[in-house]
N, CA, C and O of each residue as an XYZ file, in Angstrom:
780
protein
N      89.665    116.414    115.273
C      89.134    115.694    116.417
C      90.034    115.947    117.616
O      91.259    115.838    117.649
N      89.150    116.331    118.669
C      90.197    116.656    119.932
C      90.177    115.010    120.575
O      89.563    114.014    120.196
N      91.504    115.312    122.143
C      91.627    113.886    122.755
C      89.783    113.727    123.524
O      89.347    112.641    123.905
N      89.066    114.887    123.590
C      87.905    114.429    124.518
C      87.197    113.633    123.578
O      87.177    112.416    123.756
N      86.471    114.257    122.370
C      85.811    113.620    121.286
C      86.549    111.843    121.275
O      86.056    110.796    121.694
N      88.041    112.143    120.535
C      88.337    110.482    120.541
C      87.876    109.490    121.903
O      87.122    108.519    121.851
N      88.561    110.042    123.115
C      87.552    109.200    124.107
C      86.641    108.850    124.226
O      86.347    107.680    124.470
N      85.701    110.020    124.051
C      83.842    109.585    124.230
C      84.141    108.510    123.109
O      84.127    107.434    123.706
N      84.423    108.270    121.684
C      84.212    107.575    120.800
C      84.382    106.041    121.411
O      83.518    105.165    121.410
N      85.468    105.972    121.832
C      86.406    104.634    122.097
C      85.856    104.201    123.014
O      86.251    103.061    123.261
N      84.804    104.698    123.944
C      84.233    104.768    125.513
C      83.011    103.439    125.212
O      82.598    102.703    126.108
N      82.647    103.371    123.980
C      81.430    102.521    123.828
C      81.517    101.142    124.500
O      80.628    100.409    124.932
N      83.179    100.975    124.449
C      83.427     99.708    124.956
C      83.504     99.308    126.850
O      83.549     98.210    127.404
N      83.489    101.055    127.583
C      83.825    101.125    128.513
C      83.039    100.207    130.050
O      83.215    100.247    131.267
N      81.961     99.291    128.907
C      81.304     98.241    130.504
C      82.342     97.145    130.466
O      82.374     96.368    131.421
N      83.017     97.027    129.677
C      84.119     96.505    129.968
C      85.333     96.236    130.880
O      85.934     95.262    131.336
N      85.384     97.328    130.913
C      86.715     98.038    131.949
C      87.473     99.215    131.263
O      87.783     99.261    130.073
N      87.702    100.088    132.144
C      88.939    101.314    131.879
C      89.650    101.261    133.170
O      89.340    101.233    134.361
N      90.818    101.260    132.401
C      91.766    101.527    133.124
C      93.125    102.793    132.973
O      92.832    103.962    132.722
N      94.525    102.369    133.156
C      95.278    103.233    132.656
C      96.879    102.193    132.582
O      96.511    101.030    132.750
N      97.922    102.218    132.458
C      98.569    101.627    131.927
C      99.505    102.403    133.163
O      99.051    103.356    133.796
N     100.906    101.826    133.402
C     102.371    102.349    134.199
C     102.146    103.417    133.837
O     101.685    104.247    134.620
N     102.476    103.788    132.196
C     103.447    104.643    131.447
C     101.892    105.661    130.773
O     102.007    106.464    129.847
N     100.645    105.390    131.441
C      99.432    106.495    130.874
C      98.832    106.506    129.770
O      98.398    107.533    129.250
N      98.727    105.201    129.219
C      97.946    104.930    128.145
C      96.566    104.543    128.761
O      96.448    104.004    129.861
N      95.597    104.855    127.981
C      94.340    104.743    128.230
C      93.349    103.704    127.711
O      92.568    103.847    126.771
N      93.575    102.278    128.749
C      92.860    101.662    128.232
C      90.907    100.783    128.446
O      90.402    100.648    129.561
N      90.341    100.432    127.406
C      89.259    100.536    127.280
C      88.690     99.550    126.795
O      88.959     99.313    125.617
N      87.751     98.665    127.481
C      87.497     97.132    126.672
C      88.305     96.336    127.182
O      89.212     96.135    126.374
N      88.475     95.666    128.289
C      89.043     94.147    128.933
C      88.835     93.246    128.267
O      87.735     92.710    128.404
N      89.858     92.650    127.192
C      89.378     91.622    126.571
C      89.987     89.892    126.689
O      90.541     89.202    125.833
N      89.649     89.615    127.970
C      90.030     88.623    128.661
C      89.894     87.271    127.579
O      90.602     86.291    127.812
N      89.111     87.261    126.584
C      88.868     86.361    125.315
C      89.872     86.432    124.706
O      90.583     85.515    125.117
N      90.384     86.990    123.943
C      91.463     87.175    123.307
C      93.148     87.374    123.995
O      94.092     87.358    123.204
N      93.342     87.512    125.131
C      94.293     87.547    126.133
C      94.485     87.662    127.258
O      93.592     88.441    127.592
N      95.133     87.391    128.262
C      95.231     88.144    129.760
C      95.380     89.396    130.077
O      94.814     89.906    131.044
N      96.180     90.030    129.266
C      96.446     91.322    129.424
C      96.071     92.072    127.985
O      96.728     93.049    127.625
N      94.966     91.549    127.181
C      93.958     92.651    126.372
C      92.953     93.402    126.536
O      91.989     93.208    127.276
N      93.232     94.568    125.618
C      92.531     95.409    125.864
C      91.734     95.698    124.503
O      92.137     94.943    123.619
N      90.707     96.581    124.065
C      90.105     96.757    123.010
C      90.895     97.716    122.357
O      91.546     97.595    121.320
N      90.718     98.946    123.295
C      90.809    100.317    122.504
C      91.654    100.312    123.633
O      91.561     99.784    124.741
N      92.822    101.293    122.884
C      94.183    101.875    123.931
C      94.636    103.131    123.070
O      95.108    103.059    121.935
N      94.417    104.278    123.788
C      94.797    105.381    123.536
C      96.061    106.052    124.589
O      95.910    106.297    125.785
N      97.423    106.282    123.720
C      98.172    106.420    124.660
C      98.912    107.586    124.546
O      98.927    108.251    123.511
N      99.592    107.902    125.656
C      99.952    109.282    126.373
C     100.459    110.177    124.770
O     100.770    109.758    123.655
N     100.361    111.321    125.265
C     100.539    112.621    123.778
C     102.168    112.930    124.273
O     102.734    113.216    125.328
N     102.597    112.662    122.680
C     104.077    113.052    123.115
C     104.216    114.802    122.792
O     103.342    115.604    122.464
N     106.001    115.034    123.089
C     106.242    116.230    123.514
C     106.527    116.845    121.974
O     106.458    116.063    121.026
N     106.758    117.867    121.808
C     107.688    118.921    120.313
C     109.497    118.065    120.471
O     109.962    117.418    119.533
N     110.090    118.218    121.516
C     111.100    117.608    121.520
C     110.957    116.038    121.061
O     111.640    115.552    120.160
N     109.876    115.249    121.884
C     109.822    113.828    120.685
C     109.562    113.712    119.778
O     110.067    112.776    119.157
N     108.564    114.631    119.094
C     108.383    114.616    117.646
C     109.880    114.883    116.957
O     110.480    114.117    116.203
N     110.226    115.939    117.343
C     111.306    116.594    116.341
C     112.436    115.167    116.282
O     112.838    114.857    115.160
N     112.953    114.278    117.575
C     113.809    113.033    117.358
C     113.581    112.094    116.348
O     114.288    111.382    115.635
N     111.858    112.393    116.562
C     111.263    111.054    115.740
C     111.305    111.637    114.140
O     111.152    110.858    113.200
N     111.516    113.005    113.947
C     111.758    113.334    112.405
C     112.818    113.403    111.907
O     112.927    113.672    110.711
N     114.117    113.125    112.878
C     115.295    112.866    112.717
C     115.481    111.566    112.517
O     116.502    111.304    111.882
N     114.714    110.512    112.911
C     115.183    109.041    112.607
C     114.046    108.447    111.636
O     113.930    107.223    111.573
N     113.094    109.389    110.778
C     112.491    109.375    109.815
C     112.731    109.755    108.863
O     112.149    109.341    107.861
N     113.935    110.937    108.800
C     114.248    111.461    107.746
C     113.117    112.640    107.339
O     113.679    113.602    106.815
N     112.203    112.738    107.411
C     111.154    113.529    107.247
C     110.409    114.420    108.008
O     110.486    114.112    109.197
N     109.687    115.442    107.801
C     109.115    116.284    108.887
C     107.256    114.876    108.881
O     106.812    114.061    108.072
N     106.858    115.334    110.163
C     105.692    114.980    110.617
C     104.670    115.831    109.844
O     104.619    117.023    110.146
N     103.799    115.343    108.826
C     102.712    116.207    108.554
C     102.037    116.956    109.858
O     101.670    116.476    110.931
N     102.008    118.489    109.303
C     101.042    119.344    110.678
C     100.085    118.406    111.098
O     100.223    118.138    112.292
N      99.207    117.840    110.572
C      97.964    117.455    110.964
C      98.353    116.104    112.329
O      98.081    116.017    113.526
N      99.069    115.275    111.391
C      99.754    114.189    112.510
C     100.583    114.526    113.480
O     100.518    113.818    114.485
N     101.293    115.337    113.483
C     101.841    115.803    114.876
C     101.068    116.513    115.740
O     101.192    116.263    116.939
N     100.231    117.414    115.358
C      99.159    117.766    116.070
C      98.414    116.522    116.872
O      98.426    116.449    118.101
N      97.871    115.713    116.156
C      97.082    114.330    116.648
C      98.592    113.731    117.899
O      98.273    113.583    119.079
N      99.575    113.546    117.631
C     100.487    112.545    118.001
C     100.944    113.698    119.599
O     101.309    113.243    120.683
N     100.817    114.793    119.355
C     101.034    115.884    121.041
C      99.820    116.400    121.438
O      99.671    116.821    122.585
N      98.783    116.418    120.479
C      97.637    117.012    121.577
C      96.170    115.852    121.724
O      95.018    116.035    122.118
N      96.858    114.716    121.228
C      95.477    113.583    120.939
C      95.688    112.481    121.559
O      95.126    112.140    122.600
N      96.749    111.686    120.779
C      97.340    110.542    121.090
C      98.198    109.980    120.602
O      97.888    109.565    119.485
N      99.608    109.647    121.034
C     100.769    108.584    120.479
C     100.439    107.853    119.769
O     101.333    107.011    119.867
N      99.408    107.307    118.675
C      99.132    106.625    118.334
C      97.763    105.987    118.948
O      97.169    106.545    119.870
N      97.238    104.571    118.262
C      95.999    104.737    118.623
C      95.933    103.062    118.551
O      96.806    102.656    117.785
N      95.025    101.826    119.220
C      94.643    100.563    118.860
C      93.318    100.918    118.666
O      92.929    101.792    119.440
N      92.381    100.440    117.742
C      91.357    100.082    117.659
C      90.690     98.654    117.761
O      90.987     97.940    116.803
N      90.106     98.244    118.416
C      89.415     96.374    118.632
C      90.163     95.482    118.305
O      89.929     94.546    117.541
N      91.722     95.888    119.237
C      92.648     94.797    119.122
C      93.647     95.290    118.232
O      94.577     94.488    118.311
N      93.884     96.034    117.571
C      94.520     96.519    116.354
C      93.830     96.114    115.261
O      94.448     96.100    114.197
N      92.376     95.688    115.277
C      92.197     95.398    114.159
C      92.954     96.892    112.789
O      93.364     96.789    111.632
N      92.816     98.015    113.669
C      93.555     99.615    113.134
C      94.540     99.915    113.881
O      94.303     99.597    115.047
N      95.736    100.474    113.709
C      96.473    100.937    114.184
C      97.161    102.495    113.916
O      97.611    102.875    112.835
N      97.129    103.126    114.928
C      97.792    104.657    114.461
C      99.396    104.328    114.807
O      99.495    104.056    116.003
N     100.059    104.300    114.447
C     101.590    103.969    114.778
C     101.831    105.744    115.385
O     101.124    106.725    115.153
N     103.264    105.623    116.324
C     103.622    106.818    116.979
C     104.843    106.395    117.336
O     105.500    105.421    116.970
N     105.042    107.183    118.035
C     106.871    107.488    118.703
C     106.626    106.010    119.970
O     105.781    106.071    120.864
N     107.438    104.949    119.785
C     107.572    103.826    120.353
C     109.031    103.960    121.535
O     109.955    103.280    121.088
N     109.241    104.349    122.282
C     110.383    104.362    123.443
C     111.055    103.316    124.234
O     112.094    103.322    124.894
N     109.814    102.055    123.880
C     110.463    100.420    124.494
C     110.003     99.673    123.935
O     108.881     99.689    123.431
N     111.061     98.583    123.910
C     110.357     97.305    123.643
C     110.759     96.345    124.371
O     111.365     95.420    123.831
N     110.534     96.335    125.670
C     110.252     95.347    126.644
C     109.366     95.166    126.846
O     108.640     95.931    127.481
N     108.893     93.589    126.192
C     107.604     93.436    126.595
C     107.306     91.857    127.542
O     106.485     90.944    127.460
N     108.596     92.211    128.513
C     107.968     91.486    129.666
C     107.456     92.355    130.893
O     106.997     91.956    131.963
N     107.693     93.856    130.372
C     106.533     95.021    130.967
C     105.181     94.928    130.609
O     105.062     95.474    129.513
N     104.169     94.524    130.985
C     102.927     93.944    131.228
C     102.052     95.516    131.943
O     100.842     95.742    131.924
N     102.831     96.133    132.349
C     101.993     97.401    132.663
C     101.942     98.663    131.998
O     100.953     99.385    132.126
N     103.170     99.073    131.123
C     103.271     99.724    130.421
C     103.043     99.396    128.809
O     103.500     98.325    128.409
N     102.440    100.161    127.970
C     101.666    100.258    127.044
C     102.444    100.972    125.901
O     103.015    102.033    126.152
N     102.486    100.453    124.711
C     103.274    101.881    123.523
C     102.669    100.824    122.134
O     102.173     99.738    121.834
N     103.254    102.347    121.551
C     102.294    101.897    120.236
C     103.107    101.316    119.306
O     104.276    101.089    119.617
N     102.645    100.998    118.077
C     103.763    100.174    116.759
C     104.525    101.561    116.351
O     103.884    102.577    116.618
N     105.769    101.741    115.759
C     106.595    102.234    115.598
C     106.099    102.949    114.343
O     105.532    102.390    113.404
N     106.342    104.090    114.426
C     105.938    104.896    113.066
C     107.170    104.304    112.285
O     106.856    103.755    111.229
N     108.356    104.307    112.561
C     109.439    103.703    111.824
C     108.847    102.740    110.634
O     109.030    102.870    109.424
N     108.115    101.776    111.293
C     108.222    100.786    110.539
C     107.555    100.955    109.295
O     108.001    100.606    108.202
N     106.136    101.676    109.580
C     104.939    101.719    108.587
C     105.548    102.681    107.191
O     105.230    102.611    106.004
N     106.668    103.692    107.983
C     106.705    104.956    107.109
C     107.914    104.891    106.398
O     108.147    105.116    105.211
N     108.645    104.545    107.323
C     110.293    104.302    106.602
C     110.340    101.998    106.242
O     111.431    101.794    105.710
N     109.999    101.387    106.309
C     110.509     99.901    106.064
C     109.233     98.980    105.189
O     109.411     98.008    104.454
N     107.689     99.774    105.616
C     107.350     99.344    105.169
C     106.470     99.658    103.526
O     105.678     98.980    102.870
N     107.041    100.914    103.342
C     106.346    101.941    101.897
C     106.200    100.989    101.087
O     107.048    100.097    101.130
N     105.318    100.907    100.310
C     105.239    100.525     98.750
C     106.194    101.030     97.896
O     106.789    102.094     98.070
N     106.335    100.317     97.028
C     107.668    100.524     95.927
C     107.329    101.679     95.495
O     108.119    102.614     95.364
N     105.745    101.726     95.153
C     105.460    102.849     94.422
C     104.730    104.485     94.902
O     104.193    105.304     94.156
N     105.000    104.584     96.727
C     105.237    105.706     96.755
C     105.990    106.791     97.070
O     107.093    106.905     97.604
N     105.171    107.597     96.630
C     105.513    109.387     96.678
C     106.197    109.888     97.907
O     105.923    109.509     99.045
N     107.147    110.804     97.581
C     107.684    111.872     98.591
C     106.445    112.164     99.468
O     106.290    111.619    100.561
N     105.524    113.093     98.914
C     104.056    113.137     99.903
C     103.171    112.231    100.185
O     102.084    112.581    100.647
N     103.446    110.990     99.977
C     102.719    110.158    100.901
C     103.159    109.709    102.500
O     103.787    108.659    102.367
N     103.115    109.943    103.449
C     103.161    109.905    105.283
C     102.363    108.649    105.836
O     101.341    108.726    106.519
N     102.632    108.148    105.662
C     102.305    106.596    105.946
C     102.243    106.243    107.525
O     103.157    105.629    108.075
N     101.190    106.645    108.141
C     101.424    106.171    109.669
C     100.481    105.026    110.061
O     100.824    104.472    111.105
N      98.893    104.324    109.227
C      98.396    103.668    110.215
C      98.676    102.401    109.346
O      99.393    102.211    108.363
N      97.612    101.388    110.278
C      97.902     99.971    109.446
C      96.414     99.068    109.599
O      95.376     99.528    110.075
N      96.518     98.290    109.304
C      95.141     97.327    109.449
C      95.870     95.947    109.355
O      96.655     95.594    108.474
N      95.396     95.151    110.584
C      96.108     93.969    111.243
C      95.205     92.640    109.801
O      95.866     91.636    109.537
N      94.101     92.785    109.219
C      93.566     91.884    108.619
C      95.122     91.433    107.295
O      95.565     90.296    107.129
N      95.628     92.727    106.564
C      96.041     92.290    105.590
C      97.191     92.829    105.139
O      97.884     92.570    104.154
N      97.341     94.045    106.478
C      98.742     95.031    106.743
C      98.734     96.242    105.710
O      99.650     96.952    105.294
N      97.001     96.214    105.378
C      96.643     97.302    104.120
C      97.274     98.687    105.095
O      97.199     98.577    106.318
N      97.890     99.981    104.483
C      97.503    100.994    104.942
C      96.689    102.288    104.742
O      95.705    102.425    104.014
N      97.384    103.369    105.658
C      96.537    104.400    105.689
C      98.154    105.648    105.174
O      99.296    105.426    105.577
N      97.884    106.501    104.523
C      98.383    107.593    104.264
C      98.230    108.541    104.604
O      97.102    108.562    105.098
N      99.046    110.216    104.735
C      98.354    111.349    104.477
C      99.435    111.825    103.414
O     100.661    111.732    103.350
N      98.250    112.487    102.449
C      99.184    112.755    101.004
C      99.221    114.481    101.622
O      98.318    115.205    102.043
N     100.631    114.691    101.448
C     100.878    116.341    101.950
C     100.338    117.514    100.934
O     100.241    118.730    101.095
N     100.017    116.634     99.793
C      99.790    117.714     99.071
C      98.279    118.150     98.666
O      97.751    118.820     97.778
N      97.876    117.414     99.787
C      95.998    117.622     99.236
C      95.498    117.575    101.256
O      94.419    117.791    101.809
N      96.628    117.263    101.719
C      96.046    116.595    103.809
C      94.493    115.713    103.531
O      93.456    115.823    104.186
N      94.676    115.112    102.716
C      93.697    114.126    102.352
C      94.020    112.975    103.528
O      95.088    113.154    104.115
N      93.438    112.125    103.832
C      93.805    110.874    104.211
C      93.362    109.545    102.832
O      92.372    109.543    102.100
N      94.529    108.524    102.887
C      94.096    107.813    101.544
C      94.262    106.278    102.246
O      95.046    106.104    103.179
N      93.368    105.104    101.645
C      93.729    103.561    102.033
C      94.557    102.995    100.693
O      94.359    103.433     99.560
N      95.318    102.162    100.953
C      96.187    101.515     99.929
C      96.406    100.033    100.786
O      96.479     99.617    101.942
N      96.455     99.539     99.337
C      97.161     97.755     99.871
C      98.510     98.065    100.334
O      99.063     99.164    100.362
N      99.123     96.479    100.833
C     100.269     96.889    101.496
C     101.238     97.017    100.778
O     102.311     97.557    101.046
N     100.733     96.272     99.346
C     102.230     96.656     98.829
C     102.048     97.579     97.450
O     102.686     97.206     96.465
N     101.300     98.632     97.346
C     100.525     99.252     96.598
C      99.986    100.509     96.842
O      98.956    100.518     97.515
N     100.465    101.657     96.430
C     100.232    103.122     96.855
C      99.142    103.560     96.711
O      98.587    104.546     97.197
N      98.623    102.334     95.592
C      97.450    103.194     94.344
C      96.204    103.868     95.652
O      95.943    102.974     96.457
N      95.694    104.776     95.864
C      94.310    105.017     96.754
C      93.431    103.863     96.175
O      93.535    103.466     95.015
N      92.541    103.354     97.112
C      91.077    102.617     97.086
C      90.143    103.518     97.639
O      89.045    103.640     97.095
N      90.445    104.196     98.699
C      89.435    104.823     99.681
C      90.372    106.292     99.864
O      91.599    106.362     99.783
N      89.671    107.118    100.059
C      90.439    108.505    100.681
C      88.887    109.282    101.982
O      87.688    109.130    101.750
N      89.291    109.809    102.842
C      88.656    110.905    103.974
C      89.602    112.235    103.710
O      90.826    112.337    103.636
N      88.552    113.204    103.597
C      89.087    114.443    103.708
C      89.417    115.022    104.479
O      89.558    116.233    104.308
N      89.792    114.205    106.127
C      90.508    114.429    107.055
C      90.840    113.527    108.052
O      90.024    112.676    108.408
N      91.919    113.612    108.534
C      92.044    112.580    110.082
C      91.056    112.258    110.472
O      90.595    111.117    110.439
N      90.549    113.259    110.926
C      89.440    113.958    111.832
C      87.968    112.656    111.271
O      87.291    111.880    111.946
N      87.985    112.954    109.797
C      86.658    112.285    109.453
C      87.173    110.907    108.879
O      86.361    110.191    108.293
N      88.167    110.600    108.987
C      88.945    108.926    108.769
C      88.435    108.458    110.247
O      87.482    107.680    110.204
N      88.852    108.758    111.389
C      88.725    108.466    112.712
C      87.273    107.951    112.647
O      86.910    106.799    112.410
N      86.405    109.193    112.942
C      84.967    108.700    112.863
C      84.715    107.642    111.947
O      84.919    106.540    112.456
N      84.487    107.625    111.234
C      83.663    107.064    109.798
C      84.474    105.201    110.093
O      83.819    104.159    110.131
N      85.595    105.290    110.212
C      86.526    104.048    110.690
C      86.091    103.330    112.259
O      85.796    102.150    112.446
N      86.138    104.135    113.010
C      85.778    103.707    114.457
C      84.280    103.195    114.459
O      83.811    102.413    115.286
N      83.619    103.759    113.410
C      81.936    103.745    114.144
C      81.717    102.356    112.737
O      80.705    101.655    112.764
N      82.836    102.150    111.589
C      82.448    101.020    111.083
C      83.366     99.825    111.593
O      83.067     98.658    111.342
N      84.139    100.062    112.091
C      85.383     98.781    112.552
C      84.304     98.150    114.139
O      84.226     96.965    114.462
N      83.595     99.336    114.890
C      83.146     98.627    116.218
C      81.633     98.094    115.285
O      80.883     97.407    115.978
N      81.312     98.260    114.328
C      79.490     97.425    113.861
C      80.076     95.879    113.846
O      79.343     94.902    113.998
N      81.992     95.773    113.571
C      82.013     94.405    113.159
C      82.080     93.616    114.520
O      82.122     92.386    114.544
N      82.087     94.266    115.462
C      81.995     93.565    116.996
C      80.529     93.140    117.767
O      79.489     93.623    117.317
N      80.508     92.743    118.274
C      79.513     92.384    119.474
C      79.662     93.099    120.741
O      80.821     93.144    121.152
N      78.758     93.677    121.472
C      79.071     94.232    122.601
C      79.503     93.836    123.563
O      79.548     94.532    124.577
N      79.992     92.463    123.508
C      81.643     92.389    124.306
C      83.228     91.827    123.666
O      84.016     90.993    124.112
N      83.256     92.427    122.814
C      84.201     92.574    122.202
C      84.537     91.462    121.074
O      85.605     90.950    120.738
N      83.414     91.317    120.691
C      84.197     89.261    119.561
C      83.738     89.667    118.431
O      82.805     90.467    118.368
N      84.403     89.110    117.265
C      84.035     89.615    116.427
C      83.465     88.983    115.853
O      83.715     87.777    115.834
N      82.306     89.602    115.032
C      80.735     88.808    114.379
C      80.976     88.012    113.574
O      80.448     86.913    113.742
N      81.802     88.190    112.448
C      82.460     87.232    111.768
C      83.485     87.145    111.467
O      83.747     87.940    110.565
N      84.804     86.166    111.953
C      85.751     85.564    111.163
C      86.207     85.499    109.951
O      87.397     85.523    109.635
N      85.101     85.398    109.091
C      85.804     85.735    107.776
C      85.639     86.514    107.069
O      85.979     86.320    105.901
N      85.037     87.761    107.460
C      84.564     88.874    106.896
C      85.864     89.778    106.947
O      86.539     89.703    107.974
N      86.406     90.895    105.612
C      87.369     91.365    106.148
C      87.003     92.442    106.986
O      85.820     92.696    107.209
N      88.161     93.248    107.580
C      87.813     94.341    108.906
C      88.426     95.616    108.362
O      88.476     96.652    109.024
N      89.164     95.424    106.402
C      89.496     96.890    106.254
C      88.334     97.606    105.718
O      87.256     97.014    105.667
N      88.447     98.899    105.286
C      87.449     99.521    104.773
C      87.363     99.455    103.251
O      86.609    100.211    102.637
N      88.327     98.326    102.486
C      88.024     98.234    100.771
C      88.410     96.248    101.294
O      89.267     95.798    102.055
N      87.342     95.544    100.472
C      87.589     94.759    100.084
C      88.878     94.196     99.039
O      88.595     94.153     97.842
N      89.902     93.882     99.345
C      91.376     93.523     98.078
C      90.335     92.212     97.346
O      90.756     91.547     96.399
């Protein structure tokens, strides 16, 4: 999936408002219900080869091709309808009495603090889901994408690519909304496997 495709996708929300952020994140869906300064969908600026390579130094690990590709030619990471999804990326601040500038959750956390006991060297752990902190994987040895509980490696769900995780995720995470941004039901969950 290129950055144009992800836009048009994220755009559904755009009678909302678009805007752009200090620091060039791209945001989409004003969601004045849920906060003063929310947004739906926020797609933010593509980092450089030099930030990746820091960020694989304080990971310990190389960046799967596929995710560094996404993270310099797509997006730093990604919010979906609030985070109900999250793509974690290279995070540079955390001042957040900056109200204009925008960054994503820390790949740190998802990949290095927050692993399951029980995985693998090739599991790459970058996204998350705000309902239950379930994640998302890429197993290096298949570039599968896989879902797992949070504290649990085992696969529930797998996409045979970023590319078709993105779609298939975006076009079922926005059915659970209303076309201005609320969500249809409260107690329904918002990952893609029922725990």
């Amino acid at each position: 999936m290129d950055k144009k495709d992800l836009e048009k996708l994220l755009m559904r929300f755009s009678h909302l408002g678009v805007s752009h952020s200090k620091n060039g994140a791209l945001l989409i869906g004003k969601a004045p219900h849920i906060a003063e300064y929310a947004w739906l969908n926020i797609m933010y600026p593509c980092i450089t080869e030099a930030e990746v390579c820091d960020l694989e130094k304080k990971l310990g690990v190389a960046i799967p091709e596929v995710y560094r590709d996404f993270l310099m030619n797509v997006s730093n990471g990604l919010n979906v309808m609030n985070c109900t999804l999250a793509l974690h990326g290279c995070r540079t601040s955390y001042n957040r009495a900056d109200f204009e500038s925008r960054y994503p959750f820390n790949i740190e956390d998802v990949q290095k603090y927050e692993r399951p006991k029980n995985a693998t060297p090739e599991m790459f752990f970058f996204a998350s889901y705000n309902y239950d902190c379930s994640k998302l994987y890429l197993n290096t040895s298949d570039n599968k994408i896989y879902y797992c509980d949070r504290y649990d490696a085992t696969p529930l769900k797998s996409w045979d690519s970023l590319s078709a995780m993105l779609t298939s995720e975006i076009e079922r995470i926005f059915s659970l909304f209303d076309a201005d941004g609320h969500i249809i039901s409260r107690m329904a969950p918002t990952t893609p496997v029922s725990l």
